[in-house]
MIDOSE-1310 file (N, C-alpha, C; in nm, 2 decimals, decimal comma, always signed):
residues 242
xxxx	-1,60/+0,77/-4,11/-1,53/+0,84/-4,01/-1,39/+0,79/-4,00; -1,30/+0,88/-4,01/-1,15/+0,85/-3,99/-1,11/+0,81/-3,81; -1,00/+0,70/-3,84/-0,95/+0,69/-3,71/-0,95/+0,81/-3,63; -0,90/+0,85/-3,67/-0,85/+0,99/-3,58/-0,98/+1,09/-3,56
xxxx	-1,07/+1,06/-3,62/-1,21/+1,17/-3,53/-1,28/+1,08/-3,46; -1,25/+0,91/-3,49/-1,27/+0,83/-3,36/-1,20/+0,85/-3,25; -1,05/+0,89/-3,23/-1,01/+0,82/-3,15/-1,02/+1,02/-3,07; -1,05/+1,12/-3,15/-1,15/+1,22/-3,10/-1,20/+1,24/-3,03
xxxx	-1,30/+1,14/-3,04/-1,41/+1,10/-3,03/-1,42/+1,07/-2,80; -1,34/+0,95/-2,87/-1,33/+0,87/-2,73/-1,25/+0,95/-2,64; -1,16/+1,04/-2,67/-1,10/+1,15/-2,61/-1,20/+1,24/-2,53; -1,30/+1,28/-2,63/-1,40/+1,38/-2,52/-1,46/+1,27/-2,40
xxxx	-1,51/+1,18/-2,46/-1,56/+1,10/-2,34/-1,50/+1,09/-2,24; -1,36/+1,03/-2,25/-1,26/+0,98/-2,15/-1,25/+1,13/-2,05; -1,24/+1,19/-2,14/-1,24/+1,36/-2,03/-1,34/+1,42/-1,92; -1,49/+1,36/-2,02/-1,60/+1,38/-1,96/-1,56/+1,28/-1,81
xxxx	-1,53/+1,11/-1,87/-1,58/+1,05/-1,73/-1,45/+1,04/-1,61; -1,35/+1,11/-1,67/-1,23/+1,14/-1,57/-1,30/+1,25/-1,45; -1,38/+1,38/-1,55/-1,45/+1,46/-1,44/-1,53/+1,39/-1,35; -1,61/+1,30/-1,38/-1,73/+1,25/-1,33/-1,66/+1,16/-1,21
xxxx	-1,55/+1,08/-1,24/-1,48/+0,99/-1,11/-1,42/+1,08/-1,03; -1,31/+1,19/-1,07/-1,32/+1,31/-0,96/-1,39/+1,34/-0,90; -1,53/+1,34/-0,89/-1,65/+1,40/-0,85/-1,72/+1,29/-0,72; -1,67/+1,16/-0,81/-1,75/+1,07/-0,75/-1,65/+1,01/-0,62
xxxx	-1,49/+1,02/-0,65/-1,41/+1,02/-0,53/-1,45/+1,17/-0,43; -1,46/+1,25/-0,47/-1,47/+1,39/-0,34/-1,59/+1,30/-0,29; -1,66/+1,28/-0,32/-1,83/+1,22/-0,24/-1,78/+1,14/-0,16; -1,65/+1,07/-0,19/-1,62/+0,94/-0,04/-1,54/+1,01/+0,00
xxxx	-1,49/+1,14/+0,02/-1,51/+1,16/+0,17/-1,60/+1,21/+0,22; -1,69/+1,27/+0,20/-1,81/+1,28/+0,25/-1,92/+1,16/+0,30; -1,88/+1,08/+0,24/-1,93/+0,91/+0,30/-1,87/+0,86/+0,37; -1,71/+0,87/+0,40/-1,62/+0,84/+0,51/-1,62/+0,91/+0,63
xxxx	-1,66/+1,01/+0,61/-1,65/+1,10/+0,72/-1,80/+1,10/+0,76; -1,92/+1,08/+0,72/-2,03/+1,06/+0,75/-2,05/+0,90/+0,83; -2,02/+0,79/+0,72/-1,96/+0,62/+0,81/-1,90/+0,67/+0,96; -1,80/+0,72/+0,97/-1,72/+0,74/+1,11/-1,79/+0,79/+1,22
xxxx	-1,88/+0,92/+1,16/-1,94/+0,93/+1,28/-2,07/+0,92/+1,33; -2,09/+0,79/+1,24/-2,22/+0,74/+1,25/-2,21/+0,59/+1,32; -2,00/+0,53/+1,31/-2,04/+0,40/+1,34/-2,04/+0,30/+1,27; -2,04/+0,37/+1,12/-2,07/+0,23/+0,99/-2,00/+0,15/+0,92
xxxx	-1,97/+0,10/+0,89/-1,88/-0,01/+0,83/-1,85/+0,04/+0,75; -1,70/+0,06/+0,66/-1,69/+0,12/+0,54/-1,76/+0,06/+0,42; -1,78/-0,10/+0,41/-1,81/-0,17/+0,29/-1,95/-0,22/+0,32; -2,06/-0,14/+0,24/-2,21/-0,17/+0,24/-2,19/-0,26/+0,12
xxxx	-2,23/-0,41/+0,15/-2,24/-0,48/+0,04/-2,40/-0,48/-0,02; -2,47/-0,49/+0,06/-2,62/-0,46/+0,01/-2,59/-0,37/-0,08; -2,58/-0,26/-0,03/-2,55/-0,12/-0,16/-2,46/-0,17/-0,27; -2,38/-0,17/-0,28/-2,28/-0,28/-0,38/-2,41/-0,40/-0,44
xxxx	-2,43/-0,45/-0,41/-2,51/-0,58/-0,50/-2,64/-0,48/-0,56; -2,69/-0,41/-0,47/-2,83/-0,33/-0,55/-2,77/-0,27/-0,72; -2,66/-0,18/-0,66/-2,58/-0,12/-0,74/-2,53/-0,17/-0,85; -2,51/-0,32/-0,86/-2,45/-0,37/-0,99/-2,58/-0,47/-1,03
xxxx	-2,68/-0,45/-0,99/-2,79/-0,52/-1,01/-2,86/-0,40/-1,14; -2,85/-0,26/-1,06/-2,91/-0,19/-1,16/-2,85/-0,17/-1,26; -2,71/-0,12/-1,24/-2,59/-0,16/-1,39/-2,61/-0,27/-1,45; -2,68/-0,40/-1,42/-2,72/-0,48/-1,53/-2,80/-0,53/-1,60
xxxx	-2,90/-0,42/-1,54/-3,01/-0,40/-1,63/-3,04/-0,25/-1,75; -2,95/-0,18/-1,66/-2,91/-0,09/-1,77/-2,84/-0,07/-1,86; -2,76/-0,20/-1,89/-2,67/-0,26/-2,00/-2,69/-0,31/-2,06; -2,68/-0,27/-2,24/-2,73/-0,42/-2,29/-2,65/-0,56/-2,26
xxxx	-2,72/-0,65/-2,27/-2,67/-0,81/-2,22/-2,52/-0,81/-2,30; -2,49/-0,80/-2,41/-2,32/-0,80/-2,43/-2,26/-0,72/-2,35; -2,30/-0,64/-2,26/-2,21/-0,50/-2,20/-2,21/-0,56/-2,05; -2,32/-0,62/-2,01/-2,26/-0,68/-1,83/-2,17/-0,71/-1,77
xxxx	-2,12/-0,78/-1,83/-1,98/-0,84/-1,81/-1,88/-0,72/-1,81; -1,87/-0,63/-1,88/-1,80/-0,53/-1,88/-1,83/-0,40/-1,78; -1,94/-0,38/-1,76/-2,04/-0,32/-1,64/-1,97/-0,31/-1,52; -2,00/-0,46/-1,45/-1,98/-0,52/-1,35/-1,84/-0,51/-1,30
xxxx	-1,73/-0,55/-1,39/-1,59/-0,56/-1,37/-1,56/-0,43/-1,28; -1,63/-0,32/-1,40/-1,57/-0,17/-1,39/-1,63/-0,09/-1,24; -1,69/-0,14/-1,21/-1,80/-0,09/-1,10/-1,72/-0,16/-0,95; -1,70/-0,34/-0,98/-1,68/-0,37/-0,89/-1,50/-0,28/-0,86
xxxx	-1,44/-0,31/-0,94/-1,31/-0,23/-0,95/-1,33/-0,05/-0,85; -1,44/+0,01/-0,94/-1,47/+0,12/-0,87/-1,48/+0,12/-0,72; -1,60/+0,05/-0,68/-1,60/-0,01/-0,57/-1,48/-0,03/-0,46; -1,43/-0,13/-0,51/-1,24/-0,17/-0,43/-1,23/+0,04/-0,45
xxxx	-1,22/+0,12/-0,47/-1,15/+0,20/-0,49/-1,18/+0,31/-0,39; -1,27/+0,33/-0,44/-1,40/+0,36/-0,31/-1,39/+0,34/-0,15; -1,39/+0,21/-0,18/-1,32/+0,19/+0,01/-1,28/+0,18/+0,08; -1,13/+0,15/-0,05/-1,00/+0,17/-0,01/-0,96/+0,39/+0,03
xxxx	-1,02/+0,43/-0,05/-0,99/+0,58/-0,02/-1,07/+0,61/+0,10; -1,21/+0,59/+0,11/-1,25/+0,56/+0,25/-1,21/+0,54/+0,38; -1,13/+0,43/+0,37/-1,02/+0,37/+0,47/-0,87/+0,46/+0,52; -0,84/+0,52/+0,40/-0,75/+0,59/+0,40/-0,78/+0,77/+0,48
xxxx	-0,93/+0,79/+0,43/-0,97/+0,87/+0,47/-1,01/+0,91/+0,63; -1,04/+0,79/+0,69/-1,09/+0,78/+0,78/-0,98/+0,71/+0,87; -0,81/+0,72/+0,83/-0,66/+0,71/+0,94/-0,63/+0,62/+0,91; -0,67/+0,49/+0,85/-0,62/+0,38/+0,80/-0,45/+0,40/+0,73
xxxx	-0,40/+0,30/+0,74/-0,25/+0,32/+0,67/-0,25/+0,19/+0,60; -0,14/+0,21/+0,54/-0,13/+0,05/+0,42/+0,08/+0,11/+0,48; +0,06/-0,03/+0,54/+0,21/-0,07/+0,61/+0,27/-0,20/+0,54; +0,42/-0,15/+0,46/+0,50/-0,24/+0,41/+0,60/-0,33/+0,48
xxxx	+0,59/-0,43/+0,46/+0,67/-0,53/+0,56/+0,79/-0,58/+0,49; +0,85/-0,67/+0,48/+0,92/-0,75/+0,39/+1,08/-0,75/+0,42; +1,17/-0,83/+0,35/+1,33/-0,78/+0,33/+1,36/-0,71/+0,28; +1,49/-0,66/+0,33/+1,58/-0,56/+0,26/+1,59/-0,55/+0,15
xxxx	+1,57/-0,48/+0,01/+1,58/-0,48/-0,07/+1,44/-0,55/-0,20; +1,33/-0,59/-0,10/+1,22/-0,62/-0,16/+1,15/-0,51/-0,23; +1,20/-0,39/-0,26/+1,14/-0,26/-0,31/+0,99/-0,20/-0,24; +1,06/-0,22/-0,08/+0,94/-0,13/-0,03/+0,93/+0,04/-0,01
xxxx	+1,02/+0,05/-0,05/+1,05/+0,21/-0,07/+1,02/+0,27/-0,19; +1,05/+0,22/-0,31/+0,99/+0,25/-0,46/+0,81/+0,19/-0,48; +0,77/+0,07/-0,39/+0,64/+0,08/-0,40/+0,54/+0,16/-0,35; +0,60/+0,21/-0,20/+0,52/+0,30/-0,12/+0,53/+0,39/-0,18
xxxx	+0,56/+0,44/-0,29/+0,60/+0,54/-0,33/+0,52/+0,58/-0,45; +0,51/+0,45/-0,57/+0,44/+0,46/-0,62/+0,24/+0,44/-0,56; +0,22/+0,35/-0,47/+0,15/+0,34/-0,43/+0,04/+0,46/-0,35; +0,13/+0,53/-0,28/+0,11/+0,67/-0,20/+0,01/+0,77/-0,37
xxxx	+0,09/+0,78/-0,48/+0,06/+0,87/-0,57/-0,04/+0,79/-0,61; -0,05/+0,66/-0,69/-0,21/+0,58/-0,72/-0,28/+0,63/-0,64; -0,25/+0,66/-0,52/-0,39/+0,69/-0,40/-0,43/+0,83/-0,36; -0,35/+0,89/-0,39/-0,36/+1,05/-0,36/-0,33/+1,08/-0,24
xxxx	-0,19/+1,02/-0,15/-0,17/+1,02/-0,05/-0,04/+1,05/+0,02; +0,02/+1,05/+0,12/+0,15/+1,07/+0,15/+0,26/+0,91/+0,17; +0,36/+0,91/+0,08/+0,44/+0,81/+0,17/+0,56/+0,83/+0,26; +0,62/+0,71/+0,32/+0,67/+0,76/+0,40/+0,76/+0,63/+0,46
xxxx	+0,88/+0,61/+0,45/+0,99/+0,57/+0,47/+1,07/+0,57/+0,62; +1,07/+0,48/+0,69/+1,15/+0,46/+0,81/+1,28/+0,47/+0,82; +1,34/+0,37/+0,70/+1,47/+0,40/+0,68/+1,54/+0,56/+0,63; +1,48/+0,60/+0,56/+1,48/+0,73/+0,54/+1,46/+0,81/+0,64
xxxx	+1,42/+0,82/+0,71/+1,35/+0,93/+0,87/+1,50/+0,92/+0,91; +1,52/+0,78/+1,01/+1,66/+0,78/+1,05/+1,79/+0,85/+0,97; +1,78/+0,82/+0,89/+1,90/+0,89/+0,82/+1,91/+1,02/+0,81; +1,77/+1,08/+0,81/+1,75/+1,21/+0,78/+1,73/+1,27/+0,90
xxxx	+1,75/+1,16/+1,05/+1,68/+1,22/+1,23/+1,91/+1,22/+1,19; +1,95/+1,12/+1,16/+2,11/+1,13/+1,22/+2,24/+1,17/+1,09; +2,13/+1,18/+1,02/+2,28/+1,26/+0,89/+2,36/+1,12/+0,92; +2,38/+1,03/+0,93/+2,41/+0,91/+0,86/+2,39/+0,82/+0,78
xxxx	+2,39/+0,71/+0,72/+2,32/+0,62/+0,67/+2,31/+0,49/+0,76; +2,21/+0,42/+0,70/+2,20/+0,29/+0,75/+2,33/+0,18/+0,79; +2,42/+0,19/+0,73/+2,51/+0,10/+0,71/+2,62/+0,20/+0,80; +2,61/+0,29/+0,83/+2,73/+0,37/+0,91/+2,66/+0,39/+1,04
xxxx	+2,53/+0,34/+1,10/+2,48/+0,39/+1,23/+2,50/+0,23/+1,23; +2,52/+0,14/+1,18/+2,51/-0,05/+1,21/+2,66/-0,04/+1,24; +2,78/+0,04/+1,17/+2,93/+0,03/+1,23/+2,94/+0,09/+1,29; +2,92/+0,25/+1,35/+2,96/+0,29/+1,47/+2,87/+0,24/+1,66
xxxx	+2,75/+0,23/+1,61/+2,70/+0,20/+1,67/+2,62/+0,03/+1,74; +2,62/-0,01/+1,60/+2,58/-0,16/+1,61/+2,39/-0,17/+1,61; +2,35/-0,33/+1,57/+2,24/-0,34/+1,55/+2,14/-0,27/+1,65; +2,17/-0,29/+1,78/+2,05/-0,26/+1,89/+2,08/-0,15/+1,88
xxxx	+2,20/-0,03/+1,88/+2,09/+0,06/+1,93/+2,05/+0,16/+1,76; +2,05/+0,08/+1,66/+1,96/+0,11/+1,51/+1,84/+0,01/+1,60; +1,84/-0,08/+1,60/+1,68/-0,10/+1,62/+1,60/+0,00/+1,72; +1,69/+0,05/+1,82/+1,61/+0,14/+1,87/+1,55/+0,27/+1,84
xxxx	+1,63/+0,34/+1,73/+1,63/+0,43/+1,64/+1,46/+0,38/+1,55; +1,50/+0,26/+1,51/+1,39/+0,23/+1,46/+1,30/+0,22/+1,48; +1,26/+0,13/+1,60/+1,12/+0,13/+1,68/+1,10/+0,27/+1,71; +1,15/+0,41/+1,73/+1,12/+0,53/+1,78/+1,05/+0,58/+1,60
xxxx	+1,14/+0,58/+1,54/+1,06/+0,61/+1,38/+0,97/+0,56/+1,35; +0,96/+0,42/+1,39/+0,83/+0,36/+1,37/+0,72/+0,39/+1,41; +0,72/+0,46/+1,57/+0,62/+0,49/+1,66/+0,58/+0,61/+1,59; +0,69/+0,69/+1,54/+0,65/+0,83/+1,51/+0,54/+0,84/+1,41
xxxx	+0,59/+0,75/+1,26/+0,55/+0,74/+1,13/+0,36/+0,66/+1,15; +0,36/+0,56/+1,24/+0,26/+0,56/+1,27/+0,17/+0,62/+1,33; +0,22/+0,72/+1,42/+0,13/+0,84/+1,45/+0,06/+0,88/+1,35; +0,10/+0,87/+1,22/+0,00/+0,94/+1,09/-0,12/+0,88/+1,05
xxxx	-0,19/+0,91/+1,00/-0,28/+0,88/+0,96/-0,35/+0,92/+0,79; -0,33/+0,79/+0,71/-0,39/+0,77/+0,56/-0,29/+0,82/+0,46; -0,21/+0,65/+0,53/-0,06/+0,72/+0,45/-0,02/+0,58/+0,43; +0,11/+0,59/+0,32/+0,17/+0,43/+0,30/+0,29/+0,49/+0,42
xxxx	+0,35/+0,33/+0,45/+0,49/+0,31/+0,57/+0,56/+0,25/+0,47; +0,65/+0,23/+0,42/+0,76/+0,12/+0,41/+0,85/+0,13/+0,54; +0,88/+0,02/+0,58/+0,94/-0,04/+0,70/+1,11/-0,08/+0,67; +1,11/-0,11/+0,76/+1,31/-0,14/+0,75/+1,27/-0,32/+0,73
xxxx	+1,37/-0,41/+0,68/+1,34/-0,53/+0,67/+1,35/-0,61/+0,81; +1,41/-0,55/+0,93/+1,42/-0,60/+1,04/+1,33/-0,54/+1,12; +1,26/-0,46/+1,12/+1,16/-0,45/+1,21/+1,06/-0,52/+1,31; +1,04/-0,61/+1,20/+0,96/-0,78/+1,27/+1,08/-0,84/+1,36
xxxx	+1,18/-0,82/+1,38/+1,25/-0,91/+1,49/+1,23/-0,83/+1,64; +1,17/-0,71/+1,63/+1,18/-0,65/+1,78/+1,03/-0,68/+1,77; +0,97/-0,75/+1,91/+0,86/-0,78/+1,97/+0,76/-0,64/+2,01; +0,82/-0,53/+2,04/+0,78/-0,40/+2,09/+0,73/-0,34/+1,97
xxxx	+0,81/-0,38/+1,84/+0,73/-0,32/+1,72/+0,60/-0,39/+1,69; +0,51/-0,51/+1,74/+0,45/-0,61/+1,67/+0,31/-0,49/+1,73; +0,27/-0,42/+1,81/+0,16/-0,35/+1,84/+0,16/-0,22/+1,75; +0,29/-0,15/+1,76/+0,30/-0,02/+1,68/+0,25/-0,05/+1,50
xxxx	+0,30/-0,19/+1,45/+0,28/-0,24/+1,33/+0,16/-0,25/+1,29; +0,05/-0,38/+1,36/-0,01/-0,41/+1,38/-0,21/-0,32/+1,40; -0,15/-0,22/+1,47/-0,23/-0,10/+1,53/-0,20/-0,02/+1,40; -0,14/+0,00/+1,35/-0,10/+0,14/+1,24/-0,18/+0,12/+1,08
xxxx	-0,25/-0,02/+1,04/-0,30/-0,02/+0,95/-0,31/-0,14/+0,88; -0,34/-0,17/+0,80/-0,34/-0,25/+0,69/-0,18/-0,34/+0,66; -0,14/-0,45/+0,72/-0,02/-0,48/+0,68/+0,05/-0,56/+0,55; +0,09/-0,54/+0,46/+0,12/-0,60/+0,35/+0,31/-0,67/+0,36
xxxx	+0,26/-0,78/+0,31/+0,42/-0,81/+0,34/+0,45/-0,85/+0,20; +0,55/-0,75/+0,13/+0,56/-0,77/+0,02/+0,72/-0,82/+0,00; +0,70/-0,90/-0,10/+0,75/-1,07/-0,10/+0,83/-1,08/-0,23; +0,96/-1,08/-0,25/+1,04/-1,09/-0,38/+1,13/-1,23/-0,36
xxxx	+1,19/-1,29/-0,47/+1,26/-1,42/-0,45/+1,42/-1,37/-0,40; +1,49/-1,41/-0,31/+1,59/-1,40/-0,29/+1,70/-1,35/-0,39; +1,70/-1,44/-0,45/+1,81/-1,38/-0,57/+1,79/-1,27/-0,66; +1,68/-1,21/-0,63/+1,62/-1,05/-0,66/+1,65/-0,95/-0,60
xxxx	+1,70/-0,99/-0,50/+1,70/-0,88/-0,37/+1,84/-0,84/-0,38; +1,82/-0,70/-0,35/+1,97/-0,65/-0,33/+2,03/-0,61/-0,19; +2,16/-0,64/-0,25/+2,29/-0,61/-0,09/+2,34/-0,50/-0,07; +2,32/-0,37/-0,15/+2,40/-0,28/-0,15/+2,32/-0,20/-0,05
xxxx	+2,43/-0,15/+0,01/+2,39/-0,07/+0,19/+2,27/-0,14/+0,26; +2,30/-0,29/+0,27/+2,21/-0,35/+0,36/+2,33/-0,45/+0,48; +2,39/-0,38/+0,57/+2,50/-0,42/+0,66/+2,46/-0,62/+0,68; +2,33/-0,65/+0,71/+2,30/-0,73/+0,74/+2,30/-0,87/+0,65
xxxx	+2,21/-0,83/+0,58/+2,25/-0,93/+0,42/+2,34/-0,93/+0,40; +2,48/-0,85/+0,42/+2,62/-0,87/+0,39/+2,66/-0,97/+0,45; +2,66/-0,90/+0,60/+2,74/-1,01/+0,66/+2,68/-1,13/+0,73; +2,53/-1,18/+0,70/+2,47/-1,30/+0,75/+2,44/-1,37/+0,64
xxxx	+2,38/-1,32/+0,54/+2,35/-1,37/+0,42/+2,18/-1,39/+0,42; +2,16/-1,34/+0,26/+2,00/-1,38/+0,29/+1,92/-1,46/+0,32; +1,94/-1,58/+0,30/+1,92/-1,76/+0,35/+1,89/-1,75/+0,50; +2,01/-1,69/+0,59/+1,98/-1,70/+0,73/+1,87/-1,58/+0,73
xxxx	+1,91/-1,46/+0,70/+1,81/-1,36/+0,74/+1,63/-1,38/+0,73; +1,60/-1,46/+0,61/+1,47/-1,52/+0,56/+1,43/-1,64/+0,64; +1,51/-1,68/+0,65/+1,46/-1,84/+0,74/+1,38/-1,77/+0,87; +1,48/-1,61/+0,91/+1,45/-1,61/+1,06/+1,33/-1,52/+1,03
xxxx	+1,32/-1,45/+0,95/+1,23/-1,36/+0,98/+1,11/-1,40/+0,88; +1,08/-1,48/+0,81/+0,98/-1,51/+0,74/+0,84/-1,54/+0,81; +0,90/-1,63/+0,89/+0,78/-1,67/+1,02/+0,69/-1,52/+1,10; +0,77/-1,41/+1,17/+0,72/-1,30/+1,16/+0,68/-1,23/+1,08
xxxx	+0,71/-1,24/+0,92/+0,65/-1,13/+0,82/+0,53/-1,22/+0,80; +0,52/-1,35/+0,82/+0,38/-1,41/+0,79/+0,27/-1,40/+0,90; +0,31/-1,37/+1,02/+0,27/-1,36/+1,20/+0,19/-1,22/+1,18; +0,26/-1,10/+1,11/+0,20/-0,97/+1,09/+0,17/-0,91/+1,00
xxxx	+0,13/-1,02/+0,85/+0,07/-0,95/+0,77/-0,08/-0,95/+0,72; -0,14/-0,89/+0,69/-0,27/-0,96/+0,66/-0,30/-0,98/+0,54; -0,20/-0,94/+0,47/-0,17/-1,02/+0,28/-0,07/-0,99/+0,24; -0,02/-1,07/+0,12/+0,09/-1,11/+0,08/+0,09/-1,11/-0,05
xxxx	+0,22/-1,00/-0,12/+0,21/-0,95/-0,24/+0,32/-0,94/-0,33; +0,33/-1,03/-0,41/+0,47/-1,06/-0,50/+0,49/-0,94/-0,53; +0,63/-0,95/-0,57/+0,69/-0,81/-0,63/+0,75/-0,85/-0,75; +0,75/-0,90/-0,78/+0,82/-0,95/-0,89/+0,80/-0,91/-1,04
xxxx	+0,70/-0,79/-1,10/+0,69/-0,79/-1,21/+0,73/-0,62/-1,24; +0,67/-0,58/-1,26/+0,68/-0,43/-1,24/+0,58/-0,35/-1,16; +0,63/-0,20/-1,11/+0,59/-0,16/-0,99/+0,48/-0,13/-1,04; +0,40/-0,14/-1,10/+0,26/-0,07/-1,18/+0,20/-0,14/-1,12
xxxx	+0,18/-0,31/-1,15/+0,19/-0,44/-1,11/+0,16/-0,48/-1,00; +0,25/-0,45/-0,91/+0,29/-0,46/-0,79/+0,18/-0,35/-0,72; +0,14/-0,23/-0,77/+0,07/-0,14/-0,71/-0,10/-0,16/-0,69; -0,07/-0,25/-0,85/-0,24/-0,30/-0,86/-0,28/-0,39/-0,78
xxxx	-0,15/-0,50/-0,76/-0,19/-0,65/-0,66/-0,22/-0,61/-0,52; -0,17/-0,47/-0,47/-0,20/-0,41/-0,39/-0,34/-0,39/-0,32; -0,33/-0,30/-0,45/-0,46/-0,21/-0,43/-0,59/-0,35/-0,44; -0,58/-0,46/-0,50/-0,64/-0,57/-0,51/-0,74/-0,65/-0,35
xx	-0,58/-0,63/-0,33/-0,58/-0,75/-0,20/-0,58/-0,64/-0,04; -0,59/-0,52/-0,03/-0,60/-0,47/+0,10/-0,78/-0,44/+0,12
């Protein structure tokens, strides 16, 4: 058999079991929405261990190890869409310029979901930008703007947030954050980070801005996720750790 009626080959399969995970994601919401109004925890680990108990006996012994990975993987996927299903949000924390707007973004589409940007709302509630509502008007009353978009955007439900990088400095935000979902504070090295239309990083510098607000992105997140490689990357470490 030539490459090419192998690689054929693995084409129909891969097609077949693309249908069969479509099939097997619609069922969690039908399991999410059944868990909710029954009370249940989204993550049945009993079920999970039965489940990869019988995948390893239906494997031959070189294939377990490969089994198990793909299942448990499945699994994470499963109840992460679940979560999402059932109003859960996956909320971006971090500095200015940490690419929480390009992540939530790819992140939202991995998941089959909506994202949704703070800094963006404002600009688009005041036909300004960020950097021209910080000069005419000054930091407080943008943070107020903000905390109101914030309230808003968290109203939603089974959706990504990317946040403004200052948000953790207003105390009023720490319930709206906190209550809205799953918090991720995604984390890039300083000299990665960019200054362009970020009024703040201009004129304090990133050194001060990180020193002060580190301590709060650590206070409200409940994992912490480098950004540093590519956003594919970045989406996986995600999808990993929430």
């Amino acid at each position: 058999m030539t490459i090419q009626k192998i690689r054929a080959e693995i084409d129909t399969i891969d097609a077949e079991i693309i249908k069969l995970f479509e099939k097997r994601i619609a069922l969690c919401g039908e399991i999410a929405e059944y868990k909710k109004e029954n009370g249940l925890p989204i993550r049945d680990e009993k079920r999970e261990k039965e489940k990869l108990r019988t995948i390893a006996e239906l494997m031959p012994a070189g294939m377990r190890g490969y089994g198990a990975s793909l299942y448990e993987r499945i699994f994470r996927l499963s109840r992460l869409r679940q979560r999402l299903l059932n109003g859960e949000n996956i909320v971006l924390i971090g500095m200015p310029g940490s690419g929480k707007t390009t992540v939530a973004r790819a992140l939202s589409e991995s998941l089959g979901c909506e994202s949704f940007d703070s800094d963006e709302l404002i600009e688009n509630n005041t036909d300004e930008t960020i950097k021209d509502i910080f000069v005419r008007c000054g930091e407080e009353a943008f943070r107020k703007l903000e905390s109101d978009a914030l309230a808003g955007l968290c109203s939603r439900r089974g959706v990504v947030i990317a946040t403004g990088g200052g948000c953790v400095t207003r105390e009023v935000n720490y319930p709206i954050i906190k209550g809205c979902g799953t918090v991720v504070w995604l984390r890039r090295s300083l000299k990665s980070l960019s200054l362009e239309g970020r009024p703040l990083s201009q004129s304090r510098g990133l050194v001060e801005l990180y020193s002060e607000r580190k301590p709060l992105y650590e206070m409200l997140a409940d994992c912490v996720v480098d950004n540093d490689s590519s956003v594919s990357e970045t989406v996986e470490r995600i999808i990993e750790n929430v």
